[in-house]
N, C-alpha and C positions, 0 to 999 in steps of 0.2 A: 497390466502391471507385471514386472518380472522381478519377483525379490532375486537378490545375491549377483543382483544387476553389475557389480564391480567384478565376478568373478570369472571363469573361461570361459562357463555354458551362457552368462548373461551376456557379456560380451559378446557369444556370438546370435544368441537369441537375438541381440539390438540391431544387429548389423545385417542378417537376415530380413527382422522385421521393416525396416527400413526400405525398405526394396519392394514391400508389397503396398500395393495400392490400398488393401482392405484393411491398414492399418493404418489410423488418423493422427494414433499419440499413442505414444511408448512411454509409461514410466518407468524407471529404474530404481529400487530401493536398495542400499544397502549400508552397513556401519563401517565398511572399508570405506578408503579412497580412490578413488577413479581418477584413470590418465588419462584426461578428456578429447584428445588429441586421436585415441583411438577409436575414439564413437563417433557415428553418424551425429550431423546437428539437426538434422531434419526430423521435426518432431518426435525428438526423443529427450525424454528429462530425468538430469540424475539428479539424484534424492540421498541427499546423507539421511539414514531413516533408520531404526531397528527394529524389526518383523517383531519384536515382546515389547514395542510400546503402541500401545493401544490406540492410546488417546489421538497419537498422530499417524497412526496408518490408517484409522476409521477414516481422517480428513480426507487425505490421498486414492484410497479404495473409491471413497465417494464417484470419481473421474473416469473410472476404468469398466468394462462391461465383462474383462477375464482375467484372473492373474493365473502364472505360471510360477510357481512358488520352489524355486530352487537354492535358496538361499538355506545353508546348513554349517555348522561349526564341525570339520574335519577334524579326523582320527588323531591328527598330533596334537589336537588342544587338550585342555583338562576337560575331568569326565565331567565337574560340571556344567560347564559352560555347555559342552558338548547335548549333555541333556537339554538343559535351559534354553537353547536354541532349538533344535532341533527336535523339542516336543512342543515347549513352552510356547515357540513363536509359530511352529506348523498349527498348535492349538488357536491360536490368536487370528492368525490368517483366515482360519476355516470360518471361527465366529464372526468375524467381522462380513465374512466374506458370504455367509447364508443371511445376514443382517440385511446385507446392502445389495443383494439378489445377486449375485455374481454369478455370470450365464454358464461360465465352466471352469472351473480351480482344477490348474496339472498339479500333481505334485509329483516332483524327483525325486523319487526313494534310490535302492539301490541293489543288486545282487546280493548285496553284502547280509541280507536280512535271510541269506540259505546257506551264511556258515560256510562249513564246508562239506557237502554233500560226495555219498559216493555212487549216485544215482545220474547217468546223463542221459539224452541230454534234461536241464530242469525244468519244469515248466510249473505256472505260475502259483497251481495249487498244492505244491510239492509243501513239506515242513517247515515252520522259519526258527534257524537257529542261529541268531546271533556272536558274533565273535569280536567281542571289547564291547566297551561302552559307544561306539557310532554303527555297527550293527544293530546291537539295542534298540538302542535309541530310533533307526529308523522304521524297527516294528512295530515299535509305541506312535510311533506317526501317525504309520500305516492305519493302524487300530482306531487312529482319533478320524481320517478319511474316513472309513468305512460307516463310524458312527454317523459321519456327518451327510452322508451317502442318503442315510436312513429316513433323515430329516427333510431331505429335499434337493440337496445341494449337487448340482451335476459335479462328479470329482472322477478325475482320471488320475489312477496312477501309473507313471512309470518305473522300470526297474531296469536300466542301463545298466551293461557291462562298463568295466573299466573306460572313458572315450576319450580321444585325444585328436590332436588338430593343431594348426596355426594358433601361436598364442599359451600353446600345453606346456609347461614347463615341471615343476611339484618334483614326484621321484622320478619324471622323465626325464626329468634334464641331466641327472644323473648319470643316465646311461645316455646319454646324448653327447655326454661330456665325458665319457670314456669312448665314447665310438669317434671322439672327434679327435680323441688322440691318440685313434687307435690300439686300445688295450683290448687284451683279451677280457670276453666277458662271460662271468661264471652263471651259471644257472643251478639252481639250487632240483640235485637229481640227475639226470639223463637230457634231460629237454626234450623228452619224445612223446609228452602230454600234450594236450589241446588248450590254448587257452585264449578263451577266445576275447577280443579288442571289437570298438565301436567307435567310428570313425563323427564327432561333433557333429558334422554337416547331416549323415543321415538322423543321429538324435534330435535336431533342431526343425527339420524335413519333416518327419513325425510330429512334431509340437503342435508347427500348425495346422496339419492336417487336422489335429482331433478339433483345431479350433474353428475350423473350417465352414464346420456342421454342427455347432456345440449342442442342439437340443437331442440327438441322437443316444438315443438309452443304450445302448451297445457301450456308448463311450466310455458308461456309468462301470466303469473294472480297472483290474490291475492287468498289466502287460510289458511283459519282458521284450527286451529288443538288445540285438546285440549283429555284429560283421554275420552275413552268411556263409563267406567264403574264410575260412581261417584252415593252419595247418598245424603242426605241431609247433612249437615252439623253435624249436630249432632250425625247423625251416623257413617260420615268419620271419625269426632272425637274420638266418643266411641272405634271404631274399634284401632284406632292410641294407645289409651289410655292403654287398653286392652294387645297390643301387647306389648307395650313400660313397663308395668307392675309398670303402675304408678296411684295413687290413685286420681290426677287429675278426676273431671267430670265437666260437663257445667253446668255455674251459668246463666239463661238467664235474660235479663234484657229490660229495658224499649227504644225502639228504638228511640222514638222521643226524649227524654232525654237525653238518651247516645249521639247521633249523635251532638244534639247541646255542650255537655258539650267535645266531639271530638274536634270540630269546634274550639271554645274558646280555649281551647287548645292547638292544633295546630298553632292558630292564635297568640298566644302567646309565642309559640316558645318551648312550656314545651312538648308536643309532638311527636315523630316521625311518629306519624299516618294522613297520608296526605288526605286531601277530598276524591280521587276516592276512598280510602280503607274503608272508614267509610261511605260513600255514596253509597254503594255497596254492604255491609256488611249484612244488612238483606235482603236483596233481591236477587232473581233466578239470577242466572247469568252463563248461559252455551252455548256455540258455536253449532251448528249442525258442525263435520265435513266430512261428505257425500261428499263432494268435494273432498277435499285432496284424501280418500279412494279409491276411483274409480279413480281419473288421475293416484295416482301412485301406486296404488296397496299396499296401506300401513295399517296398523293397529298399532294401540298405543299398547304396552305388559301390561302398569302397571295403576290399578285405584287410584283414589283420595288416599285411604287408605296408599296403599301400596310404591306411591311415597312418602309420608310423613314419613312413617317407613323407608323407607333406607336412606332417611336422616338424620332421628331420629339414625339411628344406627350408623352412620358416627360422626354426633354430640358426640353420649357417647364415641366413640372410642378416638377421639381427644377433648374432652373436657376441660382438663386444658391448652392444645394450643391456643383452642377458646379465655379463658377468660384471657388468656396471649397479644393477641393480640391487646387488648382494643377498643373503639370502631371509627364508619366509617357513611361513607353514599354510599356504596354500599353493591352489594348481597355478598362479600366475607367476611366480618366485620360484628358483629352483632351492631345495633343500639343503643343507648343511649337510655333507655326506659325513662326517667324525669319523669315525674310526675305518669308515669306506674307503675314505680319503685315502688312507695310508695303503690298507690293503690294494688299491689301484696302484702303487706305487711299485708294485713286486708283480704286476699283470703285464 
């Protein structure tokens, strides 16, 4: 079972899963709606379902031997929904899920649960300090995994970097949609920080691995994964820029300025750029994943650059679909830029 089955990571989780023999039946839960069009049919089933109703994910678990529990309510919802999800139904999952033996429950947490750190690179035992209510939120998860750990239940957690891919739209498309019309594109600071990207394909690559083996008491931790190969910012840029064959370059600007005029912003509602992204923005930010690496024997294929280009090339392929779509508050919609909008307009 893959909750948030509607969303980029389930989407690709199904389309992967699809392709492996050692999987018989995919299900798919999620309270979004699915383009079904873009799912494999081949034993895979979507589920209009909501991970906090009990009564009917008990039925559905019943069927399934693992879930991969990604389904989560993002940073631009309200904080409570945001909680209610995102604890309320990671809580719901786990129970039903030690209930009904379930051989290994992922959960996709998130970086986001180390703040902003001035320590790199992080690694997994490092502080967790949350920033907004979907930081929060995902340490309170975390905490209900760990309990549930205790209990019996094989639970792997993961902590993905930012990942993107075919299908990644949210505040990528943003800058996908300035790079596509060539606007100069500002970076809040210098751009000469690390920040490091994680390309879907190797996050979904990982999944199954740990599924692979599921009674594997190794498995039973947290573990950070993110691109090995990344550069600073300005030059993951340049590189993207370069390939994408677009006259787009980086306008860097005043950090302390930018951040508060983010703030205002956002707090205003004319923004989709929410605190962690702009409180993060000109600062290092990259995982050690030495962990992951050696438990399972994995390696990321794609750096910062290069998962950004095949996104980028998926974007121009389906481009007037994109902007046919109109916009959202998740990673398959691009965002409402407001007040972006205009400032792109003087770029």
């Amino acid at each position: 079972m893959i909750t948030g089955g509607a969303g980029f990571l389930g989407l690709h989780l199904a389309l992967e899963g699809s392709k492996r023999s050692s999987v018989k039946k995919l299900l798919l839960a999620d309270i979004a709606d699915y383009e079904r069009e873009e799912y494999p049919r081949k034993n895979v089933f979507l589920l209009k379902a909501d991970v906090r109703d009990k009564a009917l994910m008990n039925e559905y678990i019943k069927e399934v031997d693992f879930v991969v529990h990604s389904a989560a309510a993002l940073p631009l919802w309200k904080k409570e929904e945001i909680f209610s999800v995102n604890v309320e139904g990671t809580h719901t999952m786990l129970e039903l899920s030690l209930k009904n033996k379930i051989k290994r429950f992922i959960y996709i947490s998130s970086t986001a649960v180390y703040g902003v750190p001035e320590k790199h690179p992080i690694v997994e035992d490092d502080p967790l300090v949350g920033v907004g209510p979907y930081g929060e939120s995902k340490i309170e998860a975390e905490r209900l995994c760990f309990s549930y750990m205790k209990k019996g239940l094989p639970v792997t957690i993961i902590r993905p970097k930012t990942f993107v891919g075919p299908y990644r739209l949210g505040v990528f498309e943003i800058l996908f949609d300035w790079v596509y019309d060539g606007k100069k594109i500002p970076v809040v600071g210098s751009g000469k920080n690390r920040y490091q990207l994680l390309d879907v394909a190797d996050l979904v690559d990982a999944v199954y691995l740990f599924l692979e083996d599921p009674s594997r008491k190794e498995f039973d931790d947290v573990f950070n994964i993110g691109a090995e190969r990344f550069k600073t910012i300005k030059e993951d840029l340049q590189e993207f820029f370069d390939s994408a064959g677009s006259g787009s370059r980086i306008f860097s600007t005043p950090a302390g300025v930018v951040k508060a005029l983010l703030s205002l912003f956002y707090h205003l509602k004319i923004s989709p750029l929410y605190p962690w992204v702009y409180a993060t923005a000109d600062k290092d930010s990259f995982v050690s994943i030495e962990k992951i690496k050696k438990v399972l024997n994995w390696r990321p294929k794609y750096s910062n650059s290069e998962a950004l280009i095949r996104a980028y090339k998926w974007y121009l392929k389906h481009y007037k679909e994109v902007k046919s779509k109109g916009e959202g508050i998740t990673h398959r919609v691009g965002w409402k830029q407001g007040i972006l909008g205009l400032v792109k307009r003087f770029m």
